[in-house]
GUPAVO-405018 format. One record per residue (C-alpha): x, y, z; residue in one letter. Coordinates in steps of 0.2 Angstrom, whole numbers, plus 5000, padded with zeros to 4 digits. Each point is the difference from the previous one (the first is absolute). Layout:
XYZA ...
// end
This chain:
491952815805X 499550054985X 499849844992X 498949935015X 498850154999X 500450105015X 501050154992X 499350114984X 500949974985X 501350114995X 499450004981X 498350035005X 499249834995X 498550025010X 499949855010X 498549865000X 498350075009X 499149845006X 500349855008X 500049894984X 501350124992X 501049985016X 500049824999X 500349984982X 501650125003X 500649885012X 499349844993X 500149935016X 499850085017X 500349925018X 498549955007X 499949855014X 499750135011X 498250074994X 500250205011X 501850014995X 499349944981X 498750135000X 501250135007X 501349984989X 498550064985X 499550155012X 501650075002X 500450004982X 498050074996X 500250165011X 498250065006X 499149804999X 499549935014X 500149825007X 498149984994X 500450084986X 501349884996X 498949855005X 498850064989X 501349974985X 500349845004X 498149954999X 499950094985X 501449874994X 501550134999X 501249865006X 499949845008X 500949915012X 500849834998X 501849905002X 500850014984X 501650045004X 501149905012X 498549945010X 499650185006X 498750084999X 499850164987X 498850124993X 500249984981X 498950054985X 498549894999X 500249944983X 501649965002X 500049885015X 500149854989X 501250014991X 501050055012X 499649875010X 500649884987X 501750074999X 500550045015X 499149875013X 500749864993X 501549985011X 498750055016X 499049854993X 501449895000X 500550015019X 498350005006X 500149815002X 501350035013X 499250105011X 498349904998X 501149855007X 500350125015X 498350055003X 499349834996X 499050024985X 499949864984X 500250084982X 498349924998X 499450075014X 500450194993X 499449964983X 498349925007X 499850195010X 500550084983X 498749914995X 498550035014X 500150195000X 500250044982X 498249874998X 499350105017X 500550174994X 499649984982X 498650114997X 500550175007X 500549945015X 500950095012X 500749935015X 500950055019X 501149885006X 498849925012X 499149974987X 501449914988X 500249925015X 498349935003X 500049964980X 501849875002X 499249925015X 498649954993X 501049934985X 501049905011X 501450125003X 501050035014X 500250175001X 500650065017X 501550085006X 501250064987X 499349904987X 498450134995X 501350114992X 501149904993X 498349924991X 499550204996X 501650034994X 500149834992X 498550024991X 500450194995X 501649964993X 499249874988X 498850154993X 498649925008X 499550145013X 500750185003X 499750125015X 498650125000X 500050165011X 499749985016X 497950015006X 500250065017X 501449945009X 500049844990X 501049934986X 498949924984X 500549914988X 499349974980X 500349904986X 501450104989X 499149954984X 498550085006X 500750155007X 501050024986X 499049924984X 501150114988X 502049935003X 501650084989X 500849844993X 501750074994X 501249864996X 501449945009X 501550134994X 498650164999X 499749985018X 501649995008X 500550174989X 498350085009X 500649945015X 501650074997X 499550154993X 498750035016X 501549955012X 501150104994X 499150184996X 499249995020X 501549935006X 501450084991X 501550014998X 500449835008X 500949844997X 499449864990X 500449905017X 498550115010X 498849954983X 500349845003X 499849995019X 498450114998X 499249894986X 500849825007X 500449954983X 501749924995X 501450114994X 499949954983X 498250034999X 500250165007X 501550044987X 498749954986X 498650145008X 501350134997X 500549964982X 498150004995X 499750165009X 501350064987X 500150194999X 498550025012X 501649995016X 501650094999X 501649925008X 501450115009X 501549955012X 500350055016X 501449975012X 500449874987X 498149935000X 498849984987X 498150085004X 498750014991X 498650164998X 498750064990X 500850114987X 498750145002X 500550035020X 502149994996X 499650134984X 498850115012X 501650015012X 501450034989X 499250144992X 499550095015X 500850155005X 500149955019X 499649855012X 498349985008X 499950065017X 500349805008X 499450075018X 498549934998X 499149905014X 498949855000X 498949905010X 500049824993X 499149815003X 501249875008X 499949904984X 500250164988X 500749964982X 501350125007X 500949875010X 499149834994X 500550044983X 501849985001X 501349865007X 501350125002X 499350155012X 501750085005X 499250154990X 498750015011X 500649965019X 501649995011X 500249805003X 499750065019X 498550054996X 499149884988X 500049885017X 498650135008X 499250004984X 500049804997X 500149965020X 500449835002X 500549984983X 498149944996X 499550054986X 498950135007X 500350174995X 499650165011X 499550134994X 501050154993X 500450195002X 501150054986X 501050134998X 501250054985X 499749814994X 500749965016X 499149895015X 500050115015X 498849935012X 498549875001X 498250035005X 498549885004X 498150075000X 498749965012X 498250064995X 498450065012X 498550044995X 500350165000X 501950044996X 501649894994X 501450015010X 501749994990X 501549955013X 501850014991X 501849945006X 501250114996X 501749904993X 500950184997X 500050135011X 498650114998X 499850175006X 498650125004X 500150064983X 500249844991X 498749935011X 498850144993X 500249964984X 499849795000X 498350065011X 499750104985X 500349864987X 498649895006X 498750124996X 499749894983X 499849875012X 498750095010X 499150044984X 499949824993X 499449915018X 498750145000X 500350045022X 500850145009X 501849925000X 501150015017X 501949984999X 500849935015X 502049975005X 500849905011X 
// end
């Protein structure tokens, strides 16, 4: 918990202050889902507000794109290329498969790439309805399910990026011209950044969860930690072999008592909490994880956390005037307990900016 920014450090390194020291902690954050993207940032920047937050990202704090696993992330602008390069390969290559499904040509996606990166060359910036209008009048088909896999297609080649919302609207720019200025580390220097990013917001974990997280091959993951060197510390437990920043594991060992740990969190469905791992035993009961993933879908509700622990889920409905949180207890709550998770979403309150209202079943 200390690793993923939501508990103070027990050596008293003060933690990172904006939203691009946040990203850069994490390298990569969650983000297909733009509210829990931007909430995952507010919880971790106690006092900012959602437009606060927005404003960041229009100041070009982070960005979002699909580098990792054909998910979309928040990572450091000037290092979306890269990272592009080294881990969407493999997202690249089974793209032909699913344009078979969705009836698309290869030359049909590279003739979109090509119409809107000429349309939005320039300073462009586009809604979707508006990349839409752009393919058909290039000759495109781009209904149905095969806009996004042309956004994402053409994202995934470095072409364009996401841009923060306008309204209710997603845009979309050319990467090179949001981002003019791109890190261009080498091959074995990225992979140890990525490791060492992984690891210290992560950490301790398993060189299996980097390589889930990252979609990279196990050797290449190997590699990352072997060039990150010194920067990670490895320790066994139960047998296995985690890896950490040396800085937290020190931080712990020389304290004269454990942290508190009865902490409580309200997170994002697609929080780095739980998307950053395989293995989430830590983090839920297996009974649980199928309210938190119903269906086994891929979509994540929303979180309250307590002890590190999953304890219920919550969804938000917004008014004008005030937000109303409804959670679903999968422990058994009482008054008291009830109380305090009431309590917890005060931040919560604070970054949507509304007179919050918690409801219970």
């Amino acid at each position: 918990m200390v690793s993923l920014l939501l508990r103070a450090h027990p050596g008293g390194i003060r933690p990172p202050d904006d939203v691009a020291g946040v990203v850069e902690w994490f390298g990569a954050m969650q983000a297909q889902d733009v509210a829990s993207g931007m909430w995952s940032l507010g919880v971790r920047l106690p006092g900012r507000t959602q437009v606060d937050v927005l404003a960041a990202m229009e100041r070009r704090e982070a960005v979002r794109t699909w580098p990792m696993r054909g998910t979309v992330h928040l990572v450091p602008p000037r290092d979306a290329r890269w990272m592009l390069d080294l881990t969407g390969v493999r997202a690249l290559a089974a793209a032909e498969r699913r344009r078979q499904v969705i009836g698309l040509s290869e030359r049909d996606a590279d003739r979109a790439v090509e119409a809107l990166g000429a349309a939005l060359a320039g300073g462009g910036r586009f809604t979707r309805a508006e990349c839409l209008a752009t393919l058909t009048a290039a000759g495109v088909d781009g209904a149905g399910q095969r806009l996004y896999h042309l956004l994402w297609y053409a994202s995934q080649r470095g072409v364009l990026c996401i841009a923060p919302h306008v309204g209710n609207q997603q845009t979309f720019v050319l990467l090179d011209e949001w981002v003019p200025d791109p890190r261009r580390p080498e091959r074995d220097e990225a992979l140890g950044i990525l490791a060492l990013r992984y690891f210290r917001s992560h950490g301790p974990t398993t060189r299996q969860d980097f390589a889930g997280w990252t979609g990279l091959t196990a050797a290449d993951a190997k590699r990352g930690i072997a060039v990150a060197g010194v920067a990670l510390t490895a320790v066994r437990v139960d047998g296995v072999e985690l890896y950490a920043e040396p800085a937290l594991l020190d931080a712990y060992a020389s304290a004269a008592a454990g942290p508190d740990g009865d902490d409580l969190f309200t997170l994002p469905g697609f929080d780095e909490y739980l998307l950053g791992f395989k293995d989430r035993s830590l983090m839920a009961d297996p009974e649980h994880l199928r309210a938190i993933v119903p269906g086994g879908n891929g979509v994540f509700q929303s979180t309250v956390v307590r002890a590190g622990r999953v304890i219920a889920t919550w969804k938000r409905t917004t008014g004008k005037t005030r937000t109303t949180v409804t959670v679903q207890p999968l422990v058994t709550l009482g008054a008291r307990d009830r109380k305090r998770v009431e309590r917890a979403f005060a931040p919560y309150g604070t970054y949507v900016d509304q007179p919050l209202r918690v409801d219970w079943p």
